[in-house]
Structures are given as C-alpha cells and as structure tokens.
C-alpha positions as a Markdown table, in Angstrom:
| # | Residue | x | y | z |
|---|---|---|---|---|
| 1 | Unk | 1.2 | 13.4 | 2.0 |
| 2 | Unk | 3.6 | 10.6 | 1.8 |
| 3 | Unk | 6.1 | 12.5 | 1.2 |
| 4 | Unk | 5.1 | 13.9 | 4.3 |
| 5 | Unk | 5.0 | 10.4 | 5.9 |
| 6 | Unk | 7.9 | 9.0 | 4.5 |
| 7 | Unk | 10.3 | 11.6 | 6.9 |
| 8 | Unk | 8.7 | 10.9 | 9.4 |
| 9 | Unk | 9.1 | 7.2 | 9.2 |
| 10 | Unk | 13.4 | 8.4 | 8.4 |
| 11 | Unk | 13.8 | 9.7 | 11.2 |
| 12 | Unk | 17.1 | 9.3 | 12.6 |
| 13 | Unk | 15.5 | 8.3 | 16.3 |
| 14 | Unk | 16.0 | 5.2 | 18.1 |
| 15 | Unk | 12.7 | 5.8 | 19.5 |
| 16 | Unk | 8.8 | 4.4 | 18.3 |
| 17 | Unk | 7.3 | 7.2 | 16.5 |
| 18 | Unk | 4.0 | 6.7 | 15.5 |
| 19 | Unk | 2.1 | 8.8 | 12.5 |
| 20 | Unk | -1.7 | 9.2 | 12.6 |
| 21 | Unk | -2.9 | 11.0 | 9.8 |
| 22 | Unk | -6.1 | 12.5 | 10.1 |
| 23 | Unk | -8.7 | 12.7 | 7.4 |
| 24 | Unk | -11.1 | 15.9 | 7.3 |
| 25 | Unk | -13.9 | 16.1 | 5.0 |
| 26 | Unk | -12.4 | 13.4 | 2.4 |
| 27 | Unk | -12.1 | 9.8 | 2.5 |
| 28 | Unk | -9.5 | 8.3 | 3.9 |
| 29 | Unk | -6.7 | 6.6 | 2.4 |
| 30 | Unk | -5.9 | 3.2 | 4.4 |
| 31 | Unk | -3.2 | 2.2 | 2.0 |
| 32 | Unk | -1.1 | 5.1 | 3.8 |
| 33 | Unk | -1.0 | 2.7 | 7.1 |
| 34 | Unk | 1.8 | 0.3 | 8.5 |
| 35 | Unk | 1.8 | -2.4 | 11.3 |
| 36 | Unk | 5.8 | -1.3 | 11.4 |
| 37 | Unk | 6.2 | -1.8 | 15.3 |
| 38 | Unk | 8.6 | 1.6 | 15.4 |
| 39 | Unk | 7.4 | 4.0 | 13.1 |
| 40 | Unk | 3.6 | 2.4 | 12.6 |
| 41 | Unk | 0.8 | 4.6 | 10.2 |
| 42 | Unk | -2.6 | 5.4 | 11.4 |
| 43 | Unk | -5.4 | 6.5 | 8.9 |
| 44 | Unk | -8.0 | 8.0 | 11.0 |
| 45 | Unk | -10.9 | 10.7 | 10.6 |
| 46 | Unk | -11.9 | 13.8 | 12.1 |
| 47 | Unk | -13.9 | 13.3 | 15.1 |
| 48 | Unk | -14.0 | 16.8 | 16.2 |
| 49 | Unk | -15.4 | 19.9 | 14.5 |
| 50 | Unk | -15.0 | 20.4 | 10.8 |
| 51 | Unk | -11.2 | 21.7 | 9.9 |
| 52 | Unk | -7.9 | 22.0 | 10.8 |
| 53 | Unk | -8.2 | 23.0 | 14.5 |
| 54 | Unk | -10.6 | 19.8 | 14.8 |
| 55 | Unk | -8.3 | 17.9 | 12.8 |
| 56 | Unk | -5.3 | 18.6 | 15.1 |
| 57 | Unk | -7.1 | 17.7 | 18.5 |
| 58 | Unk | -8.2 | 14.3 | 16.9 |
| 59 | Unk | -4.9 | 13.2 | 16.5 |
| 60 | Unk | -3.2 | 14.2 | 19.4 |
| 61 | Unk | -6.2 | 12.5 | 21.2 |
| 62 | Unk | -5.5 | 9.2 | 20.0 |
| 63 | Unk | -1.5 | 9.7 | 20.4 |
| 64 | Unk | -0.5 | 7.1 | 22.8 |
| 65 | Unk | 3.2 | 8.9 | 23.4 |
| 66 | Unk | 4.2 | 11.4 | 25.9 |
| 67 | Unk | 5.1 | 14.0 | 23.1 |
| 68 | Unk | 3.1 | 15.2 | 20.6 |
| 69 | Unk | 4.3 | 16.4 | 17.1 |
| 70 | Unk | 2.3 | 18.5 | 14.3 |
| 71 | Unk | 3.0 | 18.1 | 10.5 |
| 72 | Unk | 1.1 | 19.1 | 7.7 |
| 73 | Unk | 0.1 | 17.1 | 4.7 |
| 74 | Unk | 2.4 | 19.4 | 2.2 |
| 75 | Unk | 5.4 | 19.8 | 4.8 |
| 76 | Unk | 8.8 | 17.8 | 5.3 |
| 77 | Unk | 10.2 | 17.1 | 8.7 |
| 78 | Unk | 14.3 | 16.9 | 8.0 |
| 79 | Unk | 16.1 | 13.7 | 9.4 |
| 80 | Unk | 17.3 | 15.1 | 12.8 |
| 81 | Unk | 14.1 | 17.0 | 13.9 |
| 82 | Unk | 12.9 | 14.9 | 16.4 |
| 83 | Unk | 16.2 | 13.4 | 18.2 |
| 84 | Unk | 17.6 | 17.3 | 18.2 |
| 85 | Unk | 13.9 | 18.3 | 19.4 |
| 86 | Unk | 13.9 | 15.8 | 22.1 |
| 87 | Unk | 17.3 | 16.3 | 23.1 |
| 88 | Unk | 16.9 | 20.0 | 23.8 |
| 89 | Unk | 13.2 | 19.6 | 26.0 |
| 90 | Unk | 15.2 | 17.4 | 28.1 |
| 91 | Unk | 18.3 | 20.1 | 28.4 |
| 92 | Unk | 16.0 | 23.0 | 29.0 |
| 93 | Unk | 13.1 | 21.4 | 30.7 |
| 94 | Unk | 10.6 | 22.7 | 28.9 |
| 95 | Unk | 7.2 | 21.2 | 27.5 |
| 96 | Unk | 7.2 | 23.0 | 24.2 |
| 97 | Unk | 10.5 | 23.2 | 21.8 |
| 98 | Unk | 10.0 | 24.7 | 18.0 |
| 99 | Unk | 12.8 | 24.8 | 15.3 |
| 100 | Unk | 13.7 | 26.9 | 12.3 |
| 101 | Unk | 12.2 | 26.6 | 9.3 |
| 102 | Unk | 12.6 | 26.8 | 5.2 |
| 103 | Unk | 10.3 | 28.2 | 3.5 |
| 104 | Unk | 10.3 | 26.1 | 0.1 |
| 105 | Unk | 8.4 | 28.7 | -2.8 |
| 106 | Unk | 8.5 | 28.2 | -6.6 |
| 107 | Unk | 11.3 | 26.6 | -6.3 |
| 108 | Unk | 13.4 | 29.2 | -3.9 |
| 109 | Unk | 14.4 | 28.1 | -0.2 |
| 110 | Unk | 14.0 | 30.5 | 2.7 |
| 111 | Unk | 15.7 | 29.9 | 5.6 |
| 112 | Unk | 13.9 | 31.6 | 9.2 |
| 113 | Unk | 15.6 | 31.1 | 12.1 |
| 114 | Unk | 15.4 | 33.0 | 15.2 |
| 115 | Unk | 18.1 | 33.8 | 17.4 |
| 116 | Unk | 16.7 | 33.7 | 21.1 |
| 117 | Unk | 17.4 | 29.7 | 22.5 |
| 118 | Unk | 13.9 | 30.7 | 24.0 |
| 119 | Unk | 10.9 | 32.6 | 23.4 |
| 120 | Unk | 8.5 | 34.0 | 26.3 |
| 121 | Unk | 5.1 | 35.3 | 25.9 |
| 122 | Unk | 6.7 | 39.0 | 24.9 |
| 123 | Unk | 8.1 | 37.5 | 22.1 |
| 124 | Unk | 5.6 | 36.7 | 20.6 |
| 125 | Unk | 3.4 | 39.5 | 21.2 |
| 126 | Unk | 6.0 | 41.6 | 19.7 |
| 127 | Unk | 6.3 | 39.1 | 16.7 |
| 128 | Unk | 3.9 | 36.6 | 14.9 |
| 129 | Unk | 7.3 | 34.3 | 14.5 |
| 130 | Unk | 6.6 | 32.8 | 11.1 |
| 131 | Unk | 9.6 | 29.6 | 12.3 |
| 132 | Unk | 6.6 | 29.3 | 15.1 |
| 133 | Unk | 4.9 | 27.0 | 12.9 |
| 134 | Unk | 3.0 | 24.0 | 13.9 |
| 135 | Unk | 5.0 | 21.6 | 11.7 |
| 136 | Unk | 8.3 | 22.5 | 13.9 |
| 137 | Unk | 6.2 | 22.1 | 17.2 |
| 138 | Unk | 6.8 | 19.8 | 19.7 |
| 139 | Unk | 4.7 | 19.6 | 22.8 |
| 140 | Unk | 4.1 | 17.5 | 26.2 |
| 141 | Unk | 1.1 | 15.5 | 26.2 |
| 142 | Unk | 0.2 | 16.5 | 29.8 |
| 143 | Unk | 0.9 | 20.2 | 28.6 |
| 144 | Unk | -1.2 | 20.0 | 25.4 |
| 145 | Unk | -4.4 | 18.5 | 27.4 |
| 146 | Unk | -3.5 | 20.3 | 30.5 |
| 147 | Unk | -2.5 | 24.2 | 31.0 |
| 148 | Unk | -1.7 | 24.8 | 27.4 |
| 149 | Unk | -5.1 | 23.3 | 26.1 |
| 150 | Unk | -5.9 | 21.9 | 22.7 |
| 151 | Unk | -6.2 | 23.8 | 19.6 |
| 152 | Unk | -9.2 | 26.0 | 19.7 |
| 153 | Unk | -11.7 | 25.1 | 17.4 |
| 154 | Unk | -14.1 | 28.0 | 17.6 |
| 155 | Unk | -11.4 | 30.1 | 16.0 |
| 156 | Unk | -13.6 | 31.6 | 13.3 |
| 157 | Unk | -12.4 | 30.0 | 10.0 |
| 158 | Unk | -9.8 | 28.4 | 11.4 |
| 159 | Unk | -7.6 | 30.9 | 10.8 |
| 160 | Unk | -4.6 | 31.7 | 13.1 |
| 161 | Unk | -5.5 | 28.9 | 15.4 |
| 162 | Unk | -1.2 | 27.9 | 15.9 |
| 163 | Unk | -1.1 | 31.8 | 16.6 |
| 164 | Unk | -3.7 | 31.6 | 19.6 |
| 165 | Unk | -2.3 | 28.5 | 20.0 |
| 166 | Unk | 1.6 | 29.4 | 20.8 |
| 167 | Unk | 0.7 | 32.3 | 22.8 |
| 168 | Unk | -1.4 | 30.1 | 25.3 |
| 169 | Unk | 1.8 | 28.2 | 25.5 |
| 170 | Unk | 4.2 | 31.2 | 25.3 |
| 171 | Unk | 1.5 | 32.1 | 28.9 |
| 172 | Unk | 2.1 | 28.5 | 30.1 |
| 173 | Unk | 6.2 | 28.8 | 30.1 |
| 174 | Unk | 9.2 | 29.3 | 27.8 |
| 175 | Unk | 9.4 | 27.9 | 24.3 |
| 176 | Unk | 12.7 | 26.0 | 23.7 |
| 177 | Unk | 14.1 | 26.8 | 20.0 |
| 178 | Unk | 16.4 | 24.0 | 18.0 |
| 179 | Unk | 18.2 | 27.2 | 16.3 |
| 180 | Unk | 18.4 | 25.6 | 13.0 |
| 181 | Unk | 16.1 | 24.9 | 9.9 |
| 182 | Unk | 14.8 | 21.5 | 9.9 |
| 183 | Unk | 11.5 | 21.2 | 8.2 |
| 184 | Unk | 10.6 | 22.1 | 4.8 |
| 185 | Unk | 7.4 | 24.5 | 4.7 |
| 186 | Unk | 6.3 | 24.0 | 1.1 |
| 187 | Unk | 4.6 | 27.4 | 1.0 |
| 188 | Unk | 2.3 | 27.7 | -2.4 |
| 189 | Unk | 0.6 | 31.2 | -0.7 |
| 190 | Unk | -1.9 | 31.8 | 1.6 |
| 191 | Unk | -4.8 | 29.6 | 1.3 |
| 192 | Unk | -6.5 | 32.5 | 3.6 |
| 193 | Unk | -6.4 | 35.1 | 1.3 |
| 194 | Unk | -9.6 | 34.4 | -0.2 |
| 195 | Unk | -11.6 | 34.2 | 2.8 |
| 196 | Unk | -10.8 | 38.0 | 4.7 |
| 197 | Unk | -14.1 | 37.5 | 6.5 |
| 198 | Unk | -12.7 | 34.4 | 8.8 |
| 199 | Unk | -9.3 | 36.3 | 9.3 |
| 200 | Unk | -10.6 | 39.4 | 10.4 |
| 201 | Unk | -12.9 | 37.3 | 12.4 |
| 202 | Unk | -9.8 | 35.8 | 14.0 |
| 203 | Unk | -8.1 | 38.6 | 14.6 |
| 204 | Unk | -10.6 | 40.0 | 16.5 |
| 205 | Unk | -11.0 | 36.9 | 18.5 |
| 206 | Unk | -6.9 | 37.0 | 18.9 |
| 207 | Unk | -6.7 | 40.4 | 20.4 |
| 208 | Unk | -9.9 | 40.1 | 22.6 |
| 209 | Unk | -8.0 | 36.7 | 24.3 |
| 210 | Unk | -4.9 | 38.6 | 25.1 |
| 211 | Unk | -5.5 | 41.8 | 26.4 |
| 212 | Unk | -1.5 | 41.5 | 26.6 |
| 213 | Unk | -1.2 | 43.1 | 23.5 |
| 214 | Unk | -2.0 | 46.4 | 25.2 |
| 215 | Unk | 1.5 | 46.7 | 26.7 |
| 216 | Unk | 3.0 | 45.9 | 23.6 |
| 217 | Unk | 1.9 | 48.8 | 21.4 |
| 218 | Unk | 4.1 | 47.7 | 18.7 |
| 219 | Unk | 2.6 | 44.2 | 18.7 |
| 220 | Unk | -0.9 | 45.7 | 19.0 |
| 221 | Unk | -0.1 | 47.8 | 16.1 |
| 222 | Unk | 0.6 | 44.8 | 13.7 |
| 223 | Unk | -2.7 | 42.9 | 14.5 |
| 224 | Unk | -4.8 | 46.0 | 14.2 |
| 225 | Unk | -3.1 | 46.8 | 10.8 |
| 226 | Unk | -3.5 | 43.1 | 9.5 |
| 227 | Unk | -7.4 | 43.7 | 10.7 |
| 228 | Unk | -7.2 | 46.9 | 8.7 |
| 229 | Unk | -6.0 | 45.0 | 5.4 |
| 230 | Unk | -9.1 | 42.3 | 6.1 |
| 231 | Unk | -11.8 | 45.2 | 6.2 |
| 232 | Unk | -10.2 | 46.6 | 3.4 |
| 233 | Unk | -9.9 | 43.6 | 1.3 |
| 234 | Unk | -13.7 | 43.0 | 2.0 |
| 235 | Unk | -14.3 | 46.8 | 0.4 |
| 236 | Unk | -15.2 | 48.6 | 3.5 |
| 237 | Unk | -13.2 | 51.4 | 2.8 |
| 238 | Unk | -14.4 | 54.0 | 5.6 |
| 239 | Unk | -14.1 | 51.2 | 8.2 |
| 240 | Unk | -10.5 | 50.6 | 7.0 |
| 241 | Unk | -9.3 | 53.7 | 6.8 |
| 242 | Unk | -10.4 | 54.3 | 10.7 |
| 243 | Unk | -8.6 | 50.8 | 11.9 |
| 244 | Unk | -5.8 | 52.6 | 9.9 |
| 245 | Unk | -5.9 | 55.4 | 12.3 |
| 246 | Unk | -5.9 | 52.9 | 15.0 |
| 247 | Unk | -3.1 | 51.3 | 13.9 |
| 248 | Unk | -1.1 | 54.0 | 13.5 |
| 249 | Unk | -1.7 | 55.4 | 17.0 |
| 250 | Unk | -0.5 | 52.0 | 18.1 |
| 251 | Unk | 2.8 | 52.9 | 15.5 |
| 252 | Unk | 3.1 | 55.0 | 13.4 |
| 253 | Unk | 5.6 | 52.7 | 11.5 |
| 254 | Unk | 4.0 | 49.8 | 10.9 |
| 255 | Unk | 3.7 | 49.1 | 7.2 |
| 256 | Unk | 0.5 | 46.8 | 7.3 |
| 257 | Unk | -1.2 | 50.1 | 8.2 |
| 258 | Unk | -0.3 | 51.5 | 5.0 |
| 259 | Unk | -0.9 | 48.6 | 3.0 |
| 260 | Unk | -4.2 | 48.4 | 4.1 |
| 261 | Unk | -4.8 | 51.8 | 3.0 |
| 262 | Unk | -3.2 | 51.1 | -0.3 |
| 263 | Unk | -5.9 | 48.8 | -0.7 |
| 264 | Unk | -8.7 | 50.8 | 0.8 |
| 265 | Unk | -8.5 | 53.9 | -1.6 |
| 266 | Unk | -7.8 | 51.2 | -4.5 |
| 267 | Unk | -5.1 | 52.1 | -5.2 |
| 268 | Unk | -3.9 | 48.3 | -5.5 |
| 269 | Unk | -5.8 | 45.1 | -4.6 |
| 270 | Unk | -5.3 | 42.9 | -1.5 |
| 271 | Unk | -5.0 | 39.2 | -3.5 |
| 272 | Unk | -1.6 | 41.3 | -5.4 |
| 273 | Unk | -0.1 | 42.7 | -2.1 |
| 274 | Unk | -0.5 | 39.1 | -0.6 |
| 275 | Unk | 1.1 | 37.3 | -3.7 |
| 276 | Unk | 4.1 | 39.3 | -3.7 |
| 277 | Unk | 4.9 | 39.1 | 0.2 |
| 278 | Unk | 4.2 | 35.4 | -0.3 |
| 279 | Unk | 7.2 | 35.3 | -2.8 |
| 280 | Unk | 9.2 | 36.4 | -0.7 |
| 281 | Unk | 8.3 | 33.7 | 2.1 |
| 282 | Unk | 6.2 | 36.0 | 4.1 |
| 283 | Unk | 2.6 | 37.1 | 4.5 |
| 284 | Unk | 0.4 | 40.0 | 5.3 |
C-alpha cells in the first residue's frame, strides 16, 4: 500500500493529485495521510456496500478533481502515467484513456500492450483485454457518475466488476490507449479461484447485460467456456459438459471449452489449470 502511494505521490505532473485510500472491512490506517497541498493522502472507509465495487464508488465519490484514477493496494503506477494519460484524453477527446500494463509474477515481468490507439465496444466483446485493468484507467468525473455509471456493486462476488465496467464505457464512446506499459500489476494469482460460485454468478450476470455478445460468437464463446470451467470447478460435471457443448457451438476453437472439460471428467483440477495460466501472466 505505500508502495502503492508513494508513485502516486512521484508523479512527474505539475498538477494536484490527490490519493484517497479507501478502507474495506479493516481499520484504517491514518498514518498513510498527508496535508501535502499537491499530492495530499486521504484515509477513508467504505461507505458503500461491502467489497471492492463498494470500495471503488466511495472514493471516486469524495474525489474533488475532474478525473478520476483507480489503483489497487498491491499495484505501481510508473512515473509518467498520469501526465501521458492526461495528455492523450485531451488529444483524442475522449473521457476514458487506459495504458499497457506489466504483469510483475514471481519475480518475471510481462509486458501487455495492445496495439489499437482505441478500443470500441467490439473490442472488447471480442477480448476481455487483460491491459484493460482498472489500475491503468482513467476516467471523467461527469462520465463516471453520468452515462458510464459507477462500478456496479450487485455484481455477485464482486467478480468481474472492471469487465462490466469497461464495456459500459466501451457502450458510452471510444477508449483512448497510452500504447505503452506504465503500471506494475503485481499479479500473485487469482484471488477468484477459490470462490467459482461468485464467478459463475458473474458471468451470468455479464452476458445477460450485453446481449451484444450474441453478434460476436467468438466473444460469446469465451464467456460461455469460462462459465463452463466455474460449473466444472464446482463438480457439476453433467452441467459442464452441456455449457461445453454450448461453447463450442459458439466456436469450436476456443480452448476454455476444453479446459473445462478437462476438469469436468477429472482428468485435471481447476485450482492447477488456473496456477499455471497465472504463471504465465494470464488467467482462465
């Protein structure tokens, strides 16, 4: 967390840039905040529901700035981030601008960065866009509490709440892209894994927001296999192996479908397949 803070605070913007850092289900820490008149620290508590969707809304409630930022406890934000950020809404107009990412893992760094200079909705139908992650995301105010709206916090679990999230926006208008890596994603595996209930909850509640998906059928086909894996990591075996026929009706090609199935004749468990994407800077 102060790691977290302290890049923040080293950011090389000539700008005020305040930090709020938002407390869920602990006690705060109030020797985190500073009175420093351009990069002050807020200590503040959840005032929403419970988690991190919750969590999110309360801070960019009490922002006071016209753009709001996301970081999360364990990430880095590198120096340039925000001035390059900035720079780029203003070129392209948009309200929302993401960046590349690393992917930091047992000591390996990842680099993802997409090519497009902007993503539309398609894109990310197509493509959950791991360098779409809320720690990279930059968003108007008015946007966030206006035609985007704020994180939803119904999302069973929490899970997959920045992917509902960044297709609401994707629907709002283009996503401006900084095309280069700069924040550290300090990936120690999916904290998900162990709780396939919520995530198949979500994916459900994913796919029944965007009928979109329907036109994509590749798209479609990677949600319905990742809600394939869930079942099958639960141990309903006859349901999975149906959303496996789904899937593959979708595409026959996409690999989560098979996966899944790997898991639901037991052949190999979920928790395994998940630990070896994550060491390779990916998930399920």
């Amino acid at each position: 967390m102060r790691q977290a803070i302290e890049a923040i605070r080293n950011q090389e913007f000539d700008g005020r840039i305040e930090t709020i850092v938002v407390y869920d289900k602990a006690e705060p820490d109030r020797s985190l905040e500073s009175d420093d008149s351009t990069r002050p620290v807020r200590v503040v508590v959840n005032h929403n529901t419970p988690g991190l969707p919750g969590s999110r809304n309360t801070g960019a409630e009490l922002a006071q700035a016209g753009w709001i930022g996301f970081c999360d406890d364990d990430d880095v934000w590198h120096p340039t981030k925000v001035a390059k950020q900035l720079a780029e809404l203003e070129r392209s107009g948009a309200d929302i601008c993401i960046t590349g990412i690393d992917v930091v893992t047992k000591g390996e760094r990842i680099p993802r960065v997409g090519e497009e200079p902007q993503l539309r909705l398609e894109h990310f139908l197509l493509s959950r866009r791991l360098e779409a992650h809320m720690s990279c995301t930059v968003v108007s105010r008015d946007a966030f509490f206006g035609p985007i709206g704020r994180v939803e916090e119904h999302i069973p679990g929490g899970c997959s709440e920045d992917y509902d999230w960044i297709l609401r926006a994707a629907r709002h208008g283009p996503v401006a892209v900084v095309r280069e890596p700069l924040v550290d994603i300090r990936w120690a595996g999916s904290h998900f894994r162990d709780k396939w209930p919520d995530w198949e909850g979500a994916h459900r509640f994913v796919l029944d927001r965007f009928p979109e998906f329907d036109e994509v059928p590749s798209g479609k086909a990677r949600l319905e296999g990742q809600l394939a894996f869930a079942i099958a990591a639960q141990g309903r075996r006859g349901e999975a192996v149906r959303h496996v026929g789904t899937t593959l009706r979708w595409n026959w090609r996409e690999p989560r479908a098979y996966l899944a199935l790997l898991v639901a004749t037991g052949v190999v468990g979920a928790d395994r397949i998940v630990a070896e994407l994550n060491k390779r800077g990916r998930g399920i």
